[in-house]
C-alpha positions, 0 to 999 in steps of 0.5 A: 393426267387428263382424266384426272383434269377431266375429273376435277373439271366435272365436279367443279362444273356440278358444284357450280350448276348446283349453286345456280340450281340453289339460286333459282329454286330460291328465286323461283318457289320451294316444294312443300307439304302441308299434313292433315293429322288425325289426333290421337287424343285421351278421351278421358279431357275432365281430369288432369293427368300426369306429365308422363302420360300427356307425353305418351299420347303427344309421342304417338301423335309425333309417331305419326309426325316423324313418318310423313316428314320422312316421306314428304323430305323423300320427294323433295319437300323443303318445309313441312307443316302439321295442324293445332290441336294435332298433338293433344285434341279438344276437350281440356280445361285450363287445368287439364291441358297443363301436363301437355304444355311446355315452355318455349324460349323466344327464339331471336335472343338466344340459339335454341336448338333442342335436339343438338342439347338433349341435357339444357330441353329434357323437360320439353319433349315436344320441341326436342322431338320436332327439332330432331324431325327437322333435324333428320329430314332437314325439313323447316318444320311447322307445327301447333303446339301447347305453350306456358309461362309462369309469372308473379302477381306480385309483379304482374297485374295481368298475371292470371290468378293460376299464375301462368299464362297458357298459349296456343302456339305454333313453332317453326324449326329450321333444317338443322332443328334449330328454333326460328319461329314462335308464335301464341295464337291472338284471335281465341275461339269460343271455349279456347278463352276458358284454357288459353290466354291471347297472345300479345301484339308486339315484337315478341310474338311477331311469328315471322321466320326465315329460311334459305327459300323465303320468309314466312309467317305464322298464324293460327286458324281463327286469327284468319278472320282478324287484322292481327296480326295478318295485315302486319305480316303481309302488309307491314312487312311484306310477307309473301309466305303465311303458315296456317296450322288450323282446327279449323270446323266447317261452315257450309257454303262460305266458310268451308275450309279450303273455300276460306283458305283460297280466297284469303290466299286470293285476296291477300295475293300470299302464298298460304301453307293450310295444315288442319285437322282431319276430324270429319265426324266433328266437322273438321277436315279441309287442307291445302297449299295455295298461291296467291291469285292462281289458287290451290296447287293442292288441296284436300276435303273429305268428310267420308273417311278417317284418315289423314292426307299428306299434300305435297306442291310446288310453290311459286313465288310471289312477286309485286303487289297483286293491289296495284293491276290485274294478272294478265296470265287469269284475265285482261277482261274489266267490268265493261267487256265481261260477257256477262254485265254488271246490270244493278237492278233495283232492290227485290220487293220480295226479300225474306231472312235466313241464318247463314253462320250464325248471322241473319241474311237478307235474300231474295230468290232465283225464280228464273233461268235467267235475269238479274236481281239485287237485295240489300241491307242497310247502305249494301247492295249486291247483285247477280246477273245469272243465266242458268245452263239451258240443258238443265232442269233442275228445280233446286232453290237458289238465292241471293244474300247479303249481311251488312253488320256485326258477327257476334256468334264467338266474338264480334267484328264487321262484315260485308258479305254477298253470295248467291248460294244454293238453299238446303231444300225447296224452301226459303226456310231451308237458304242458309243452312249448310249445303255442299251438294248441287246439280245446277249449273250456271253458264253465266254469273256476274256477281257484285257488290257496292262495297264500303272503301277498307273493306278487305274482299275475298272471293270464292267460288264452290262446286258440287261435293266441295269442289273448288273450280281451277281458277282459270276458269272463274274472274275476280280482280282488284279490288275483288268486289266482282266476282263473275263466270262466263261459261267456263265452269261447267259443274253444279254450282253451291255457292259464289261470294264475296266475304269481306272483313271491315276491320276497322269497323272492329271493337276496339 
């Protein structure tokens, strides 16, 4: 009889320590894992094929999906997230990427959950195969996919002439497979606006989901550069939790993958959940699980090999607003007790241009070891005070850089950007161009800028061979338009900037 008591005892002591494990992995952070997939794709884009094969080569991309979802609920993943473009690749038209696509129910009128009702979504196979994925691994599952809805000209002046509407989406399951999230990509890049339509803005293509750990949004790759819907998400509705499938191609120094994805994280102060596509011949690669002002707890960039990387982290949880004081656990320093000082200088005479991400930059050189410099454009001006490490003799070319205008190359929004980079080669000719190696180290840098009020700021700091340096060794706080090292950072420095998205400024 005691040890039945016993007995009955420990078990409703484990029920309840596992309750209040429950409660304080919820209020604490959750594990996750973000895939960087390797699409395995027909390459034969130009002519349309049969719905039977477009399944056959999205099935050996949810092959691979299935596997990593299995190894990443072993270790205790609680949300997984695999990229854009994973299951079909690049290429198609609005033609040919049809047999690819499915009809995806909104997900807040009614309970979708296509693994449970193999019969009601045998036409959409994709979303059946990850409801089950989410389903077996109970796993949140993420993922970017193909999505279309057809309409009636007659009764849809915005109707395409094809009579449907085709997306780039995202969905999310929970882990009974259920549907809870949908989302169609607003912010189309380049040849994307030739296949896919631009999601809507209202209510029904709000991609926000809830699970037991956290509510989390959804956004896709370009869209990371806009106010929609991300200023919604984060700031209307407090959305601490962003997920980022992305096809995302690199632009060396300022607009590399994790470089972006961390400053954004950074400058939002949100959890960030970053899964791309891992084509280094293409230029794509670059993943990772950042929080908020602390940085990447994980991340990934490999441009040497072929293959994928499953990143698994902890996250914490954000809480407060990161806009309203600095974090005493990074800095308690400010502006005037920086060992290395802000000192505006009056504007180079001798300033020259360069083409940095299809935009045309004013810069001035680095022809010292150690000094200060600004340069402007327009009402802009940013400065750098810099001393270079005293046992170093290298002769690389750096230069400060400032834009103040329209980006224009593949849509057209404001921005106010200041970097101090490394230059591709000897010559001035050569800053600008994209560069990911150096041998350069700064044991100072202030650098800064007298940014207009609105202007959202990321910073970012980037190390020899696309390294990002721990965030406790370089400063950035509120409203981030000083970014500044004091002898903490003892790799070769590429590049340090501030990025700043006017969006206001934004064609309406």
């Amino acid at each position: 009889m005691r040890n039945h008591f016993i007995g009955v005892l420990t078990v409703f002591l484990t029920a309840v320590l596992r309750r209040h494990d429950g409660a304080l992995l919820r209020d604490n952070g959750y594990i996750a894992a973000v895939y960087e997939h390797v699409p395995v794709s027909d390459q034969d884009t130009h002519h349309v094929p049969s719905r039977e094969k477009a399944v056959k080569w999205m099935n050996l991309n949810l092959d691979v999906y299935k596997v990593q979802a299995k190894l990443a609920s072993s270790k205790g993943s609680q949300i997984i997230v695999f990229p854009e473009y994973g299951l079909f690749g690049f290429g198609h038209d609005r033609n040919t990427i049809l047999p690819f696509l499915e009809t995806i129910p909104f997900p807040h009128t009614k309970h979708v959950n296509p693994c449970d009702d193999p019969i009601r979504y045998n036409a959409t196979k994709v979303l059946r195969r990850l409801s089950c994925i989410a389903k077996e691994y109970s796993l949140v599952v993420v993922a970017g996919m193909g999505a279309v809805t057809y309409c009636d000209r007659s009764e849809d002046v915005y109707c395409p002439s094809d009579g449907r509407y085709q997306y780039n989406a995202a969905v999310a399951f929970d882990v009974g497979g259920t549907l809870v999230g949908r989302y169609y990509k607003i912010n189309l890049f380049g040849d994307e606006k030739n296949t896919f339509n631009p999601g809507g803005t209202d209510k029904t293509n709000f991609g926000v989901f809830h699970t037991a750990f956290g509510s989390f949004g959804l956004i896709i790759c370009y869209d990371m550069l806009f106010s929609e819907p991300s200023l919604k998400l984060i700031y209307d509705e407090s959305i601490k939790n962003i997920v980022f499938p992305a096809a995302w191609f690199d632009g060396l120094p300022t607009l590399t993958a994790v470089n972006i994805q961390q400053a954004w994280a950074m400058g939002h102060g949100v959890n960030l959940l970053a899964s791309n596509v891992h084509m280094p011949n293409e230029g794509a690669t670059g993943s990772g699980i950042y929080n908020g002002l602390n940085g990447a707890v994980k991340y990934h960039y490999d441009m040497a090999t072929n293959n994928g990387q499953l990143l698994i982290g902890w996250v914490p949880t954000i809480k407060g607003d990161h806009r309203c004081c600095t974090n005493a656990d990074r800095t308690s320093a400010s502006k005037e007790t920086i060992n290395s000082p802000l000192k505006w200088t009056n504007e180079a005479e001798d300033t020259f241009y360069g083409i940095l991400d299809n935009d045309l930059y004013t810069f001035v050189l680095l022809e010292e070891d150690h000094g200060s410099t600004s340069v402007c454009d327009g009402w802009l001006c940013c400065n750098a005070s810099y001393t270079k490490y005293p046992a170093n003799y290298s002769t690389e070319v750096y230069a400060l850089g400032v834009f103040n205008g329209y980006h224009s190359a593949y849509s057209k929004f404001y921005l106010q950007v200041c970097v101090l980079l490394k230059c591709a080669g000897d010559s001035p000719s050569k800053c600008g161009s994209p560069v990911s190696t150096a041998s350069t180290i700064f044991e100072k840098l202030s650098l800064s800028g007298n940014f207009d009020h609105g202007v959202y700021l990321f910073p970012m700091v980037l190390n020899n061979n696309v390294v990002l340096p721990p965030i406790s060794r370089w400063n950035s706080i509120y409203p981030y338009d000083h970014v500044w090292i004091d002898g903490t950072v003892h790799d070769p420095l590429v590049s340090a900037a501030i990025y700043g998205r006017w969006f206001e400024r934004d064609p309406k």
